[in-house]
Residue, then its C-alpha position, 0 to 999 in steps of 0.5 A: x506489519x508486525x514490526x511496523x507496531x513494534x517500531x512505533x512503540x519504540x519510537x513513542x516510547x524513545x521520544x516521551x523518555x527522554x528530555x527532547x524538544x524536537x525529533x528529525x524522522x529518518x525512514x525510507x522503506x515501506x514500514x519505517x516511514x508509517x512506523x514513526x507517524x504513528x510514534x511521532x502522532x502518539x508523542x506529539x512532539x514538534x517533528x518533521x519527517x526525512x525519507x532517502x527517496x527512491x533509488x535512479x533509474x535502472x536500466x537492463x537491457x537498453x530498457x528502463x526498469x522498475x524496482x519490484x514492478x519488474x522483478x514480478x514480471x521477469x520471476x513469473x516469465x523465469x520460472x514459466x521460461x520465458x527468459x534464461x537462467x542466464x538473463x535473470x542472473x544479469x536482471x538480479x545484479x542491476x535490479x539493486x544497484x544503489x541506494x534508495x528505496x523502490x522507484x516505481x510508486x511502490x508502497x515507500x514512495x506512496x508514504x512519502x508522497x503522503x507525508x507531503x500531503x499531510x504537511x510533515x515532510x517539506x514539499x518537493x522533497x520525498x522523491x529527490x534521488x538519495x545520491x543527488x545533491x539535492x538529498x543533501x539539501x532536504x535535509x540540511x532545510x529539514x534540520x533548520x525546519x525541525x529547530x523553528x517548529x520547536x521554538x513555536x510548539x507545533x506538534x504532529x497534531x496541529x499538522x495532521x489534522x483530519x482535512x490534512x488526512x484528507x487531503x493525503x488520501x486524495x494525494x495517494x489516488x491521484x497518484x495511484x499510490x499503493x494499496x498499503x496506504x489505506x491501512x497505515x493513514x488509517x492506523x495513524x489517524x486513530x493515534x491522533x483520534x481521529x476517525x478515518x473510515x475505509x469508505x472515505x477512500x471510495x468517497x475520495x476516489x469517486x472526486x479523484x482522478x489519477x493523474x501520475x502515469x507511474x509504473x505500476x501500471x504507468x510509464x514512468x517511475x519515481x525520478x521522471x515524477x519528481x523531474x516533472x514536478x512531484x508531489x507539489x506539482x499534482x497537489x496544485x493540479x487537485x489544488x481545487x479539491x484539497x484543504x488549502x488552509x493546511x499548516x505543513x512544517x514550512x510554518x506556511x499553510x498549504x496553498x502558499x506552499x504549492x504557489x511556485x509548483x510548475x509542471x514541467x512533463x504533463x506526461x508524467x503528471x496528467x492534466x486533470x482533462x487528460x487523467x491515467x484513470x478518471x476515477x478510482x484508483x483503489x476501491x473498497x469492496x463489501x459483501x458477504x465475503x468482506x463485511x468489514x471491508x476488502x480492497x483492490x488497486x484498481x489502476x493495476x486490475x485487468x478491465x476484464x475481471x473486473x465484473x466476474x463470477x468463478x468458482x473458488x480453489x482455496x488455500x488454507x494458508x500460504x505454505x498449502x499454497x506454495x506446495x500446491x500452486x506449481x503442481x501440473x493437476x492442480x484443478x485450475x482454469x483461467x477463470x478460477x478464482x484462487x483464494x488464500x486464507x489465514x495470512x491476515x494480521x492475526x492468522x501469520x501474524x502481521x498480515x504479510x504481503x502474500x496475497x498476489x497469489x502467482x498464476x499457477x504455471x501450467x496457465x502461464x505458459x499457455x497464455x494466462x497473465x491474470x486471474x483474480x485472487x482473493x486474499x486477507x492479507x497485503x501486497x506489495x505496492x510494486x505488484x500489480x494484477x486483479x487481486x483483492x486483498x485486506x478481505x477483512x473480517x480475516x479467516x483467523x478470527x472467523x470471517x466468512x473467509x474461513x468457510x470458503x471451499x474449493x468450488x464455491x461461487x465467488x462473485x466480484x463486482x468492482x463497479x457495483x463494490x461489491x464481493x460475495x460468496x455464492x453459497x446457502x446460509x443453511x450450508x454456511x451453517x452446516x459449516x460453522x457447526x462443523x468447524x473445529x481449529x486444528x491450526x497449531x498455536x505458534x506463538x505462545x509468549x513474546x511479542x508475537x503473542x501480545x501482537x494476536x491477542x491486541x492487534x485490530x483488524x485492517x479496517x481499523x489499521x491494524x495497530x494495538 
């Protein structure tokens, strides 16, 4: 997230500096893609967005396989011995092997999916293999696209406007997508002024099935999607729920675009009596721990942890962490609630994506695949597992989630929203008076420090 910012910037700055009529956006990754929305929103210069699109389908073993999605799963099962040096040598040289970004629905392709239902990518488009045919295609369409909206002045504004906003948060539940889009729609809306709480997310969600049955937590990954139909094909069955009245870059309006979509494997794509999940895909948490907000992905949560009250062992950052969490006393149960502070967008900085906290070894190897962990930092959105993440405010500004002690009570409620630390405000108290930050100051000059001293919190997207 840190360079997410940075890269913004350049691209705000690189488009009102020089004498342009149009931008073409080129990204792919996880950060690109965000980064130039919020340049591009900040500029307000006609722009149409291109991604490279998720790499094919991998296969190991005779299996098919995830990018990212698989490679937490056989990491934990190498480092525990449930697989050979040997097969994650050969797991490591097909994990990577073309071009593209991740291919489940991964945080890259959420943000291109959500590009599409903003209306400034052209549909159909973000999810095309980078090595087909029809890559090439996209983008020879995108430059015709890019020319017409110059000659008419239509500018990131005139598309992303607040229904089309919702419109992609009802896009990014349908389909499951990760929890990073939440702080990136957030963050690209505030550049247009455009208020976009976190309740909305559980407004929405509450209104919206998921439907795309993608790893994680599905079946198929990004190339079975977008042979299904893709992203034009989900927004057609939520077509009822959707601003239909949308301009895109096609210069026609949403509707019109979405009237040739055909869902052609309703088992990747759900029919709306028949959903992956009926509801809620992401969830936003309050409480006393989380204020301003926690967030957990649902879809990719254990049904089990979902109602759970344990006691805390705490990290107090992410190197305590790694130093700790492989050690054979670690004080730990399958029921411990495992908390991780000062990774947020202040307390690294850029609130990196540490909050899936690995099972301590000694319970993996007897059995234990899940426990809640509880962090103010990200996670990747190829990860899965009962993690509660942008808890916010952070630990680094004085959250609540800096007074956590190992032992505490936690209290997590899903269903009701609702995320609470179990101790006496008079302890509470006791322990702010007794506080003092030692945490050495890393950054003294440079961007780093500009970014701690102006970055926002999750809530508000962490941008400037």
């Amino acid at each position: 997230m840190l360079y997410r910012n940075l890269m913004s910037m350049d691209v705000e700055e690189t488009l009102g500096s020089n004498p342009l009529d149009a931008v073409v956006l080129l990204s792919n990754c996880h950060k690109t893609g965000p980064a130039q929305l919020l340049g591009a929103a900040s500029a307000d210069l006609p722009a149409i967005q291109v991604n490279g699109g998720p790499r094919g389908v991998i296969s190991w073993r005779g299996q098919e396989i995830g990018r990212g999605t698989y490679l937490w799963k056989y990491r934990n099962e190498f480092r525990t011995g449930g697989i050979t040096e040997t097969e994650w040598r050969e797991l490591e040289h097909c994990m990577s092997c073309s071009e593209g970004a991740c291919n489940v629905m991964g945080t890259a392709s959420t943000i291109s999916a959500v590009a599409e239902a903003l209306g400034i990518m052209l549909p159909g488009k973000s999810t095309i293999d980078p090595t087909d045919a029809e890559r090439l295609a996209a983008a020879e369409e995108s430059r015709r696209r890019i020319v017409d909206l110059a000659e008419r002045n239509v500018r990131p504004s005139d598309i992303m406007t607040p229904p089309a906003f919702d419109n992609a948060v009802r896009v990014c539940l349908a389909i499951g997508g990760s929890t990073n889009a939440i702080v990136h729609l957030i963050a690209i809306a505030g550049r247009l002024n455009i208020t976009l709480p976190t309740e909305r997310f559980d407004e929405v969600g509450a209104q919206t099935p998921c439907l795309a049955n993608l790893k994680p937590p599905g079946e198929y990954l990004v190339r079975h999607f977008h042979l299904a139909g893709g992203v034009p094909e989900l927004m057609k069955t939520i077509a009822d729920r959707l601003h239909l009245d949308c301009l895109t870059v096609t210069g026609h309006t949403l509707g019109e675009n979405l009237r040739t979509a055909e869902n052609r494997n309703p088992e990747v794509i759900r029919p709306l009596e028949r959903p992956v999940m009926a509801e809620g895909a992401l969830a936003v948490l309050r409480g006393n721990l989380a204020p301003n907000g926690a967030v957990i992905k649902v879809s990719a949560a254990s049904p089990h942890l979902l109602q759970h009250t344990g006691e805390a062992l705490v990290f107090e950052d992410y190197q305590d962490m790694l130093a700790r969490i492989e050690t054979p006393d670690l004080a730990v149960t399958a029921v411990t609630v495992l908390v991780l502070k000062n990774c947020g967008p202040r307390g690294v900085p850029g609130m990196p994506e540490w909050a899936a906290i690995p099972i301590p070894g000694k319970l993996r190897r007897v059995g234990v695949m899940d426990m809640i962990r509880i962090s103010d930092s990200r996670m990747s959105g190829t990860s899965y597992s009962t993690v509660v993440l942008h808890v916010c405010p952070e630990a680094a500004v004085h959250g609540l989630l800096d007074l956590v002690a190992t032992g505490d009570r936690i209290e997590l409620d899903v269903h009701a929203r609702t995320l609470n630390l179990v101790v006496s405000e008079e302890e509470l108290q006791m322990r702010r008076a007794a506080t003092v930050n030692t945490r050495p100051r890393l950054h003294r000059r440079g961007y780093p420090r500009l970014y701690i001293d102006q970055v926002l919190q999750a809530d508000e997207g962490c941008d400037f």
